[in-house]
N, C-alpha and C positions, 0 to 999 in steps of 0.2 A: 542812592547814588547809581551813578550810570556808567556801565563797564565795556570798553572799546573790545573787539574781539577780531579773530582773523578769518572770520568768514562772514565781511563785509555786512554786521549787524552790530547791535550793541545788547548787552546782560543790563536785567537790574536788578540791586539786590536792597530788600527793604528788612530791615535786624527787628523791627514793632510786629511781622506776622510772627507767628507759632504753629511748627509743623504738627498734623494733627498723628494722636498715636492711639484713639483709640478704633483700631480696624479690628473689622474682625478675622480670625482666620480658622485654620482646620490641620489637627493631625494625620495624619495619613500612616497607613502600615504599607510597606513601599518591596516588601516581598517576605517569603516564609521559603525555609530553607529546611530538607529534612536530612537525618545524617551529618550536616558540614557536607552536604555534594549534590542532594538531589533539590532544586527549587522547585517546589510545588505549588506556589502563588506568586504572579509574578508583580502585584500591584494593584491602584486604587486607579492608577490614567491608564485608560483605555485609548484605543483609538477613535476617533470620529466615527461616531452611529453606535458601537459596541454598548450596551449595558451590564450592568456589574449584575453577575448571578446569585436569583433571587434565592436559592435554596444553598443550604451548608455544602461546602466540599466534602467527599470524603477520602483519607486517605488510610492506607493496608495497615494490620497492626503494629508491620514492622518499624513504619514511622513512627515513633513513639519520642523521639528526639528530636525538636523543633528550634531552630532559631526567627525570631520575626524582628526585621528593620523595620526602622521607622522614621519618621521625620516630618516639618513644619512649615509651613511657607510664610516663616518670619524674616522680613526683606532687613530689620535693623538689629545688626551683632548678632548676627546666627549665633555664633560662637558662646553668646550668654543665654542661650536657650534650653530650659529645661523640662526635663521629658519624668512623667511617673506611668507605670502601664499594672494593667490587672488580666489575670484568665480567668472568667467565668464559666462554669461555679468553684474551679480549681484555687483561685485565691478566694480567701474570704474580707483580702482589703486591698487598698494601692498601696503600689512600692513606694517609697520615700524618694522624693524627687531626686535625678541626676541628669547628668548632662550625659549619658549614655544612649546610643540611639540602635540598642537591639537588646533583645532579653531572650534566656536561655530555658526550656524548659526538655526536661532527659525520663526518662520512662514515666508518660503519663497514661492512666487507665483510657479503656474502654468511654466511651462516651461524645456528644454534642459540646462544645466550646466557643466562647466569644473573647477573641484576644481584644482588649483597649487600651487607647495610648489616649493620654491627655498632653499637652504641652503648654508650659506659661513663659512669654517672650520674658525680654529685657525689662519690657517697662511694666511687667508683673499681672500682666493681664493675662486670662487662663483662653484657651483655645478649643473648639468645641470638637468635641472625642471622635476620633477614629475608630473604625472597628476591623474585624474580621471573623466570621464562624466558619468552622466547620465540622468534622465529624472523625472519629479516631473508631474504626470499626474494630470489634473483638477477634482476640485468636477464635482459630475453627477448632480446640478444644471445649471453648464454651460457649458452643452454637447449639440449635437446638436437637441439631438432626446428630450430634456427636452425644447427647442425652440420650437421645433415641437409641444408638447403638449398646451404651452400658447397659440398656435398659434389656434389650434383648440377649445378650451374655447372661445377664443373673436370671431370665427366663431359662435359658441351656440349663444351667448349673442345678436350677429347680427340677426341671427333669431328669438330670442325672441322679441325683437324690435319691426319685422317685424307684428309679432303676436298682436301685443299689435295696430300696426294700425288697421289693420284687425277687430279689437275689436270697435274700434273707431267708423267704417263704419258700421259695422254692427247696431251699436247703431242710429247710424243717419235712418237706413233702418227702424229698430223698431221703431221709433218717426213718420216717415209717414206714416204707415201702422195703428198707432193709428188716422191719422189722416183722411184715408181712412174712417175706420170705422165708427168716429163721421158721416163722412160724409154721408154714407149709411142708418147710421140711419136716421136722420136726413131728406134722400129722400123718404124713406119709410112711416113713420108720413107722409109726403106731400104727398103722393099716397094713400094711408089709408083717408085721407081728401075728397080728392079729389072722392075719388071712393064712401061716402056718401052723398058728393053732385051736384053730378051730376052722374044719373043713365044710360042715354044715352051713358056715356063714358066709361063703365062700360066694354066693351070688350078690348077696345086700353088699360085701366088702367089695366087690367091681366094680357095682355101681354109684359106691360113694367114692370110688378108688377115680373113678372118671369123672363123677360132678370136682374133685379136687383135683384133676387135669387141667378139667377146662379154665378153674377158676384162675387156678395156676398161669396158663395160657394168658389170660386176660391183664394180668398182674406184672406179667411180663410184658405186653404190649405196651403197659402203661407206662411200667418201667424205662422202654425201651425210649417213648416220647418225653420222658419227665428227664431223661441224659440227652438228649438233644437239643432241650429247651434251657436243662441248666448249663450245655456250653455256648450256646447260643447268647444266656446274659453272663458268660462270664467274659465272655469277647466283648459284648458293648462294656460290661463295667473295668476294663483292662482298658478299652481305649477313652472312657470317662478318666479311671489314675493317670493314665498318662497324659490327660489334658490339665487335671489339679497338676499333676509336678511340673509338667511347662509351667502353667501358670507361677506357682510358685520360683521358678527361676527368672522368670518377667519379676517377681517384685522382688525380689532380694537384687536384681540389675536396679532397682530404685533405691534401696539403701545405701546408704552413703559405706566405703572402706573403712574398716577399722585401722587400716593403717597411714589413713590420712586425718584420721583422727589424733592418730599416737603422734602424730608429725607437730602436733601444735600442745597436745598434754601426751606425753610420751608414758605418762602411770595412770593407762586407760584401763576399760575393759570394759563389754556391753555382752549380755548373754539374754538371750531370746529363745525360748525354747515354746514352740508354735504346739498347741494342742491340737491342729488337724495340720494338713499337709502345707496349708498358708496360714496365715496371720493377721488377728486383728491389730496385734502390739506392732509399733514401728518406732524407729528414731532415726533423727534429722541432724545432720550438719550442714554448716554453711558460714562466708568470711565475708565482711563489706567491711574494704577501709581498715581501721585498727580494730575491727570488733568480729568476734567468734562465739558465736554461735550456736547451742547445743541442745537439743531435744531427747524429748522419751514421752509417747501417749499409748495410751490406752483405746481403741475405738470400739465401739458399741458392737456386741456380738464377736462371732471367731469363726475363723474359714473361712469361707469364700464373702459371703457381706460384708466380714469385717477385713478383709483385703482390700475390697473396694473402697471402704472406706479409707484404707490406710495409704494407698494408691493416692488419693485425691487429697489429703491431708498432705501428703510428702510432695506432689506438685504443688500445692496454695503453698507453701512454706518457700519454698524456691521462688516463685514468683514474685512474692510479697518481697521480701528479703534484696533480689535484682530489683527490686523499685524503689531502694536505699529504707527502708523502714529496719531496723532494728531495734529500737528500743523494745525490749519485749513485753511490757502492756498492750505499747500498739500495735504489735507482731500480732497476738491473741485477737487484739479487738478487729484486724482488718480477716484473720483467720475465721473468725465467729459470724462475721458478715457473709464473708464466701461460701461458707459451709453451709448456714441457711438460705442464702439464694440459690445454691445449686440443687440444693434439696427442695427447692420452695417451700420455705417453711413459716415463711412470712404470708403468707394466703392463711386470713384468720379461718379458715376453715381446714387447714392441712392438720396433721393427726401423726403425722411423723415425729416422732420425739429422736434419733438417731443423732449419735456427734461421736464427741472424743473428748477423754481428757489427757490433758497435757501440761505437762513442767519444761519451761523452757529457761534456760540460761545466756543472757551476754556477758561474756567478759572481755576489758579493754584491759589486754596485758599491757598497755604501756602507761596505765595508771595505776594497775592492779587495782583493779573494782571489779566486784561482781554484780550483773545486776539479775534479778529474775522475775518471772510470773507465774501463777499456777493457775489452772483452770482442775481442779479436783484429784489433786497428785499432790502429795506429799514431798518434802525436801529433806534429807539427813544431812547434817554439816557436822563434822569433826574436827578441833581442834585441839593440839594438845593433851590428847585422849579424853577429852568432853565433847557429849554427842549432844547437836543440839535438836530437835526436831522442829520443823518450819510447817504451821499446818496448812492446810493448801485451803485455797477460796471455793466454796462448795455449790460454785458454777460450774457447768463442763461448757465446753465450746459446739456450739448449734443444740437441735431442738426445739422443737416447735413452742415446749411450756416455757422458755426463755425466749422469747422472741424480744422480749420488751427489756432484756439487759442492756445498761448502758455502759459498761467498759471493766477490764479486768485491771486491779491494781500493780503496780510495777514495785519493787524492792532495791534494794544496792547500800553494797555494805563493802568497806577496804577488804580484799583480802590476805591473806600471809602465804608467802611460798610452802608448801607442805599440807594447806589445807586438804581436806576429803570432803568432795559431795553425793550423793547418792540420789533417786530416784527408784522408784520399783515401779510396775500396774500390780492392781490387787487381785489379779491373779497368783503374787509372791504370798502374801499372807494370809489370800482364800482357799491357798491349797488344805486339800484334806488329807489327813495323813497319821503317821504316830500309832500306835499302839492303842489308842481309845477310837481310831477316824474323827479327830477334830480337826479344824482349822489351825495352819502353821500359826496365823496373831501376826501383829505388829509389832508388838514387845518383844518375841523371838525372832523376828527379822534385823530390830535394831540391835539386840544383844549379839547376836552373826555378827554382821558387819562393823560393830565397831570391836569386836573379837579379833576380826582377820585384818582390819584395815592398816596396820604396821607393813603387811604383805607386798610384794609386787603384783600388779593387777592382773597379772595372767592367775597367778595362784588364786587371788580371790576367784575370779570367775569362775577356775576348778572346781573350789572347794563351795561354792552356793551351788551350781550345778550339781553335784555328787551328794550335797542336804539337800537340795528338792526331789531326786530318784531316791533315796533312800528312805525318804517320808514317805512318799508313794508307798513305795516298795510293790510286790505283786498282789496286793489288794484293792488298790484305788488307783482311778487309773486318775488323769489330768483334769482337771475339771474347764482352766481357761489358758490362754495363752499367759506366757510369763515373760516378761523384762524386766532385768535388772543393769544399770547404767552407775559406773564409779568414775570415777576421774581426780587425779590430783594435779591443784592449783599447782605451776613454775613460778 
């Protein structure tokens, strides 16, 4: 039929066509947004002549929070069009279709990425994928030339070391050299004797009376350079202590307060008592959301390697954790990944076996659940005065003979207000000590602690402190670093 119109033409309209709907069309990422403020892509339409760049963007670490728009150039019921997107290799599948047209993503690693949007119109036909890559560069604490610099620190530390023998020997040098002297003296009174009674011998006693001047002389010379030389290393090894105790007040600014510990289990207590001036034992707190957090490891070696170690341990822990990971299986297993790339330990030829172990705990106080992990650390639990012992998984985290581990297992059990859990490094029950010099045990460890644990936690911490110096006592000195970690469930 033929339809009269007002711009001097006529319409026709025939009901037997059928408008055609299979087009093809394309989703488009339509800008990337970092922060909620800064746009860092502005789109897929360029202007006339412009091509779209052929290599990844890259953007500072500090983007890590990305929103990316999107959308379709479906001409019928926009409104019923729906959108699924993926980030490569970040997702390992597509979202579930929605009619939402941007997606959120909040502290992503380090690495190369391909955001895709697909889109399926109204009349359910899918539309050919959009993309966008670019590139998320690493902080500059894990660059290569910030490796470089640790690397040259534990070189320092190595020659202070060396120094500090030096000092040793020298000491011994000075202890003969006193002992020269008595001696001289000593010959001298016996010549001085001698030469008033008997006057006949009076020429042979001058003449040995001056070979034991000169030697005298000589002895004293030596003397004279073996005290210049011993304060000469006593000044370099005075300003060596005084770089170990800075340092040591750099890592204890990395441990967490105990009193923002007590703020969340107010029947805390954590005691660390460092066998050299630093420490390989640390512990870690930390809160996402409803869930808190709570460490105690062990790291390989003590004093200054094992600080380093304990240093980079207690950053990956913060890191990890700001990237919302708490579940602590996967805490460990993103931990153990770290730990061996930064060590390269994955290079089948590296020979580094170095790590940590570690017990880590979440608990969601608003379920009261506990959940945990261990990586070669032991668990004590107390309830109702039965102690339970939880034995730890007899992996540590990193090392080069574990390169091929595939994940640490995770725990979670209700727990009761009142509960007690504990933690040590085996420095607690490898000390030597007692009246025979054996080892403190583990059985003696747990027979303590569930002895004291009725206590308030400052008291325990007291009283294991004042049983590890008294084991010792002045016979044995410390053999490793020691931590011990209490806390009672609210």
């Amino acid at each position: 039929s033929w339809i009269a119109t007002d711009l001097d033409g006529l319409l026709r309209y025939d009901g037997t066509l059928t408008k055609p709907i299979e087009q093809a069309y394309t989703a488009w990422v339509l800008n990337v947004v970092a922060n909620d403020s800064l746009q860092l892509y502005g789109g897929a339409f360029l202007p006339a002549g412009e091509a779209l760049p052929t290599a990844p963007e890259a953007f500072e670490y500090g983007n890590r929070s990305l929103r990316f728009s999107f959308g379709a150039l479906a001409f019928d019921a926009d409104e019923a069009t729906l959108y699924r997107t993926r980030l490569v290799p970040f997702d390992t599948k597509w979202s579930p279709l929605s009619r939402q047209t941007s997606k959120d993503y909040t502290n992503l690693p380090p690495g190369t990425f391909t955001f895709e949007v697909e889109a399926v119109n109204a009349y359910g036909l899918t539309g050919a994928v959009g993309s966008y890559q670019f590139t998320l560069l690493p902080p500059w604490y894990l660059t290569w030339w910030a490796f470089t610099l640790y690397g040259i620190g534990l070189v320092g530390l190595v020659v202070g070391g060396a120094v500090g023998y030096n000092r040793y020997q020298t000491a011994k040098l000075e202890a003969r050299n006193r002992e020269l002297e008595a001696i001289v003296t000593q010959r001298t009174a016996e010549v001085v004797a001698q030469k008033n009674a008997i006057e006949q011998a009076n020429a042979e006693i001058t003449a040995k009376n001056a070979e034991l001047g000169n030697a005298y002389e000589e002895i004293r010379a030596q003397n004279e350079n073996l005290e210049m030389a011993y304060h000469l290393i006593e000044e370099k090894n005075r300003d060596i202590t005084d770089s170990i105790q800075y340092a040591s007040r750099i890592q204890r600014a990395f441990l967490p307060d105990v009193a923002d510990i007590r703020k969340v289990f107010p029947n805390a207590f954590v005691m660390l008592m460092p066998r050299d001036i630093v420490s390989g034992d640390y512990y870690w707190f930390g809160r996402r959301d409803d869930y808190v957090l709570l460490a105690g490891a062990d790291c390989t070696g003590h004093g200054v390697p094992g600080a380093f170690m304990s240093m980079m341990g207690n950053t990956l822990l913060h890191q990890i954790v700001s990237e919302g990971v708490v579940h602590p299986g996967e805490v460990l297993d993103v931990l153990d990944q770290k730990v061996k790339f930064n060590l390269r330990q994955f290079d089948p030829n590296s020979k580094t076996n170095d790590g940590m172990e570690v017990m880590l705990w979440t608990v969601n106080l608003a379920t009261r659940q506990l959940m945990y992990a261990s990586a070669s650390r032991p668990m004590i639990h107390i309830r109702g005065g039965v102690l339970t012992e939880i034995k730890a998984e007899k992996v540590p985290i990193g090392g080069a003979q574990y390169r091929d581990h595939r994940g640490f297992e995770a725990h979670a059990f209700p727990y009761e207000p009142g509960d007690w859990v504990y933690t040590f490094s085996d420095g607690f029950p490898d000390q030597f000590g007692g009246e025979h010099g054996r080892k403190y045990m583990i059985k003696r460890a747990k027979d303590l602690l569930l002895e004291i644990h009725h206590l308030p936690a400052q008291e325990q911490e007291a009283i294991v402190r004042k049983e590890m110096t008294e084991w010792m006592g002045e016979r044995h000195e410390q053999t490793d670093d020691i931590l011990v970690i209490g806390f009672q469930l609210p």
